[in-house]
Residue frames relative to the residue before (quaternion, step in Angstrom):
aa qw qx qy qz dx dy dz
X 1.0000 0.0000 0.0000 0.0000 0.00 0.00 0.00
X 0.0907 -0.6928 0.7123 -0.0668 3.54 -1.10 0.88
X 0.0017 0.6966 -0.7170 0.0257 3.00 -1.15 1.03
X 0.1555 -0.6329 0.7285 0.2111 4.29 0.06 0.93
X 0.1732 -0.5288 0.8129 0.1721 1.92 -2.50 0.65
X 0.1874 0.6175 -0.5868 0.4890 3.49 1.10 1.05
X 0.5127 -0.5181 0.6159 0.2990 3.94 -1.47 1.08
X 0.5556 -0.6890 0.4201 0.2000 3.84 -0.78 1.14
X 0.4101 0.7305 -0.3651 0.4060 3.63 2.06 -0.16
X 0.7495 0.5665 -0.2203 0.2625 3.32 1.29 -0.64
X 0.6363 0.5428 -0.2085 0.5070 2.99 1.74 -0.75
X 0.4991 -0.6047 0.5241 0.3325 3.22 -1.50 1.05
X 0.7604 -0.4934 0.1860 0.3791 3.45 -1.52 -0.10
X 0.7695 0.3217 -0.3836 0.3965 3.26 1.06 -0.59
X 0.3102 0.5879 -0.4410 0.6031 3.57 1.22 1.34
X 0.5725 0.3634 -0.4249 0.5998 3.76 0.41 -0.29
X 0.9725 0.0441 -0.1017 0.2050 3.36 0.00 -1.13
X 0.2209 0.6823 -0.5212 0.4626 3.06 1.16 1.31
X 0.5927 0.5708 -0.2618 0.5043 3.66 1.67 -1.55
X 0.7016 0.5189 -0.3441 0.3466 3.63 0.90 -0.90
X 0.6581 0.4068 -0.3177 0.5482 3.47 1.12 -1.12
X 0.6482 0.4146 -0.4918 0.4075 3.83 0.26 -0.59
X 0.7334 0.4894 -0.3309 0.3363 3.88 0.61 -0.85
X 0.4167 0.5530 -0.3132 0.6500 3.58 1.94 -0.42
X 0.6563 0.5383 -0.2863 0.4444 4.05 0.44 -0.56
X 0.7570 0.2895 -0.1495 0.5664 3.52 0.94 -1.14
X 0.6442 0.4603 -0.4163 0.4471 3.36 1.15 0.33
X 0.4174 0.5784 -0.4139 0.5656 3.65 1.67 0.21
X 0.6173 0.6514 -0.2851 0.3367 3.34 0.77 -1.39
X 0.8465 0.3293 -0.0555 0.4145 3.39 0.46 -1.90
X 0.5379 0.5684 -0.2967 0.5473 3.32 2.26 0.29
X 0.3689 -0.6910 0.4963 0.3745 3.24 1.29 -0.03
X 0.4102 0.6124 -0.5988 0.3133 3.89 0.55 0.54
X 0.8598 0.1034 -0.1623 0.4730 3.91 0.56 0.11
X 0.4419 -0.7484 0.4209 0.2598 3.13 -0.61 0.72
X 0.6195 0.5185 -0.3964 0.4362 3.99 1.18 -0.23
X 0.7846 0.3284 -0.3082 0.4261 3.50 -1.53 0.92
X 0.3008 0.7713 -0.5432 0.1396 3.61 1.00 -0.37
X 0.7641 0.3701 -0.2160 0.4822 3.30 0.94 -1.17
X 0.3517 0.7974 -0.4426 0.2112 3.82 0.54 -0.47
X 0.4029 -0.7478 0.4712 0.2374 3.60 -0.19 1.07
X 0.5931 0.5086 -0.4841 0.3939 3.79 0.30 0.18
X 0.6579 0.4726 -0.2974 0.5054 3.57 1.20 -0.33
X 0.6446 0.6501 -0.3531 0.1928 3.51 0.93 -0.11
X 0.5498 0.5109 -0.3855 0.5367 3.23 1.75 -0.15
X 0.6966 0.4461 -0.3634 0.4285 3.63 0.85 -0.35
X 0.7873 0.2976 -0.3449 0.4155 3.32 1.14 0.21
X 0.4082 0.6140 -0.4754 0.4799 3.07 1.31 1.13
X 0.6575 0.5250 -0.3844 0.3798 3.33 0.95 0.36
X 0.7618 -0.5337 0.2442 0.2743 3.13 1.08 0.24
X 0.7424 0.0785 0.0317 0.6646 2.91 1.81 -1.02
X 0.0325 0.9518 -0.3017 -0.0452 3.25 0.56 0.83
X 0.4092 0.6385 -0.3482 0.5510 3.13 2.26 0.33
X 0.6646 0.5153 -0.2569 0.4761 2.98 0.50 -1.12
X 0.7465 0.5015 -0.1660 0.4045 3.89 0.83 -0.84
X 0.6933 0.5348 -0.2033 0.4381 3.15 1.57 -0.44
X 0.5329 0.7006 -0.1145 0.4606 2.68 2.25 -0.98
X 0.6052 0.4788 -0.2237 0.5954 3.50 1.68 -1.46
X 0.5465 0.5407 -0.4684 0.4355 4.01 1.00 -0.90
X 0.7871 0.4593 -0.2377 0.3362 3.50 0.15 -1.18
X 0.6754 0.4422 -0.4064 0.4279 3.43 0.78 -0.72
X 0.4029 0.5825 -0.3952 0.5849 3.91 1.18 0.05
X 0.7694 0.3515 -0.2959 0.4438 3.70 -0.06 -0.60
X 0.5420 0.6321 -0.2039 0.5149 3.39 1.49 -1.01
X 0.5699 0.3952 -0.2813 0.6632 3.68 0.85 -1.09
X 0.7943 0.2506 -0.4408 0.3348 3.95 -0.63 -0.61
X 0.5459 0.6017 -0.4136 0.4110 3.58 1.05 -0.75
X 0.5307 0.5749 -0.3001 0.5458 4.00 1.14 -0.87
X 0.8247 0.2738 -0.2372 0.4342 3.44 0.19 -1.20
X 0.4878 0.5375 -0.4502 0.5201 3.95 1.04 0.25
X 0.4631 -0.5751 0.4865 0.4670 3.73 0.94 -0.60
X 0.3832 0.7855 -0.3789 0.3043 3.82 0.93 -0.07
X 0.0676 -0.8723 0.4553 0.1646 4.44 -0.24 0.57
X 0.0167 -0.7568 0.6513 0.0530 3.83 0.63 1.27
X 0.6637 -0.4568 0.5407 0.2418 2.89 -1.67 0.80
X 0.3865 -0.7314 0.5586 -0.0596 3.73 -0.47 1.20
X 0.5418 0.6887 -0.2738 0.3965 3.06 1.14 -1.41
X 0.6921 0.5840 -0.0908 0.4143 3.29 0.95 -1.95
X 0.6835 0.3908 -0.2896 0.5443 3.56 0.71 -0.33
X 0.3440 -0.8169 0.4479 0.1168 3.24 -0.30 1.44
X 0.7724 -0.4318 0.2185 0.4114 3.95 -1.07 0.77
X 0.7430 0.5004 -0.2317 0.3793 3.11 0.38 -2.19
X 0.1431 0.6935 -0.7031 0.0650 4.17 -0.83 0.91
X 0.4654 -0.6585 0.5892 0.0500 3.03 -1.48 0.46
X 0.3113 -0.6343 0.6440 0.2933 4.16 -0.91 0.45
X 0.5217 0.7320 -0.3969 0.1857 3.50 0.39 -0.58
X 0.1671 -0.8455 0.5040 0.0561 3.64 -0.73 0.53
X 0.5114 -0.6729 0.5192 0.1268 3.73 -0.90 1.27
X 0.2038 -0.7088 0.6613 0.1370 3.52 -0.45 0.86
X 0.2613 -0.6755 0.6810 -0.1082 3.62 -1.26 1.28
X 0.1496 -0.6939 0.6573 0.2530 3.12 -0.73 0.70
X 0.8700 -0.3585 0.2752 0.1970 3.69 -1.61 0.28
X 0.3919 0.6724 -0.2207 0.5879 2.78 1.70 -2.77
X 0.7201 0.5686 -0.3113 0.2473 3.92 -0.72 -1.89
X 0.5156 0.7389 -0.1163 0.4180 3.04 0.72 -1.99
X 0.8178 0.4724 -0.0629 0.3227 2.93 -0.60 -2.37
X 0.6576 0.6705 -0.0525 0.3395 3.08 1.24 -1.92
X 0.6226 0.5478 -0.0884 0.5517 2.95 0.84 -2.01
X 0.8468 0.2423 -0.1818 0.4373 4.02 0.17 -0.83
X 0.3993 0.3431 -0.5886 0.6135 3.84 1.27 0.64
X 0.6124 0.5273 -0.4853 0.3338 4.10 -0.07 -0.52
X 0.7422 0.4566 -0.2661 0.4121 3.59 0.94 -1.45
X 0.5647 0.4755 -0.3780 0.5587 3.73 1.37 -0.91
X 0.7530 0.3995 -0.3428 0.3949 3.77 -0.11 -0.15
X 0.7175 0.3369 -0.4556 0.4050 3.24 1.12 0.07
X 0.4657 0.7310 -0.2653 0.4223 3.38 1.85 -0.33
X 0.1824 0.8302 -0.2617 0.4571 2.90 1.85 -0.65
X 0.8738 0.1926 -0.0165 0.4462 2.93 -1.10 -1.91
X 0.9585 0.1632 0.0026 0.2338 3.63 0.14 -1.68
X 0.7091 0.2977 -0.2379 0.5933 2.75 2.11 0.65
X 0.0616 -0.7925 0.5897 0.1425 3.83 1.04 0.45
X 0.6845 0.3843 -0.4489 0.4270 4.24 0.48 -1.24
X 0.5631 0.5634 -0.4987 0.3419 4.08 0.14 -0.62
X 0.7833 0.4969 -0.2385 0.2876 2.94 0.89 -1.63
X 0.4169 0.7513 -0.2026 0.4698 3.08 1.64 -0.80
X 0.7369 0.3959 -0.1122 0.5363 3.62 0.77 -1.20
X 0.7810 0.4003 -0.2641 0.4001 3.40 0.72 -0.81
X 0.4708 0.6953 -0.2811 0.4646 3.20 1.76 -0.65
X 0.6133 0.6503 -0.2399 0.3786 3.47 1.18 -0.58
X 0.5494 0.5988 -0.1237 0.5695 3.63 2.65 -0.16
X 0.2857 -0.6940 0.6069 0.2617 3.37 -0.12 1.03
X 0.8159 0.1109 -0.0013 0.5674 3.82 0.47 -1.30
X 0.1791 -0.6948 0.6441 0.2651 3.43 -0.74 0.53
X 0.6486 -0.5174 0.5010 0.2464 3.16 -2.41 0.28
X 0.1856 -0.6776 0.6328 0.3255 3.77 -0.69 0.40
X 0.8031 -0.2368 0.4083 0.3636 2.88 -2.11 0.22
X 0.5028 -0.4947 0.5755 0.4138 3.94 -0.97 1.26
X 0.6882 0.4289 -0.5276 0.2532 3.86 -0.44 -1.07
X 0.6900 0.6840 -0.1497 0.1833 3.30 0.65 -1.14
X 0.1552 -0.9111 0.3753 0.0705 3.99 -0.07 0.12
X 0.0756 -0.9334 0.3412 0.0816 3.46 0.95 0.96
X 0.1365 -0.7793 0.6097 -0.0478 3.32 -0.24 1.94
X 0.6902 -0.4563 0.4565 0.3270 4.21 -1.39 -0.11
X 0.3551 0.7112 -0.3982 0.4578 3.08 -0.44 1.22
X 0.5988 -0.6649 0.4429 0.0564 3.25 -1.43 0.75
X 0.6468 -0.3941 0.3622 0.5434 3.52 -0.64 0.01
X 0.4530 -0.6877 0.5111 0.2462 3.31 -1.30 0.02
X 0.7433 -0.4703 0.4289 0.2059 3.32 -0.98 1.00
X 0.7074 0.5390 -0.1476 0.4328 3.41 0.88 -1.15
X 0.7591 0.5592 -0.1997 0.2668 3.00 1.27 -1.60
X 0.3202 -0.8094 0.3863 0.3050 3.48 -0.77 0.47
X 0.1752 -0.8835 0.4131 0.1345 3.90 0.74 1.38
X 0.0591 -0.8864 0.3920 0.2391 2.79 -1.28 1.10
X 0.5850 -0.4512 0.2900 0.6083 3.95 -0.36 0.26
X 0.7609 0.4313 -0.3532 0.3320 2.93 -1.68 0.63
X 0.7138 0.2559 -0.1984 0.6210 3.71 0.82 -1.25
């Protein structure tokens, strides 16, 4: 599971919609509709806020909006009411992290995306998100190389 905190503008399609089912997944998850992943470290900043329905709900409707603005029809339906104004402090490190991961996979199975995105000194995180100083996360699972 991957939830970016990279703005969803960056990913190629099967990256939009891998993000959609995994972000639909962690919104079963933090609903108690399934019993797999409870523990999975991508969910742990979203349940450190307190409301982690309500946060997963505001993640998706972002993916939903870029998936709209590609010409793409996710199921809306699926993103449940309850959202939240709130905003997820990121640390940078993350960030930084998160877009050597996305260029290396662009890499292999997109070279044009990568092309295009490559064209950003700094990319945008996800609106939910707030990008404070800092390192990777603790959480994250790093791999060599990126």
């Amino acid at each position: 599971m991957r939830l970016w905190t990279l703005h969803p503008q960056y990913l190629d399609t099967k990256g939009l919609l891998a993000l959609w089912r995994e972000a639909l997944l962690a919104q079963k998850v933090l609903s108690g509709a399934t019993r797999g992943y409870r523990n999975h470290p991508q969910l742990i900043r979203f349940i450190a806020t307190g409301k982690p329905l309500e946060a997963i709900n505001t993640f998706l409707v972002e993916v939903w909006r870029e998936a709209g603005r590609r010409g793409y029809n996710f199921d809306k339906n699926k993103v449940k009411q309850t959202l939240t104004t709130l905003k997820i402090d990121e640390t940078a490190g993350q960030l930084a992290y998160e877009w050597r991961l996305l260029k290396s996979k662009l890499e292999r199975r997109a070279p044009e995306k990568l092309a295009q995105i490559n064209l950003e000194k700094t990319p945008r995180p996800h609106p939910m998100f707030r990008i404070v100083a800092g390192e990777v996360q603790s959480w994250e699972r790093v791999k060599v190389g990126v």
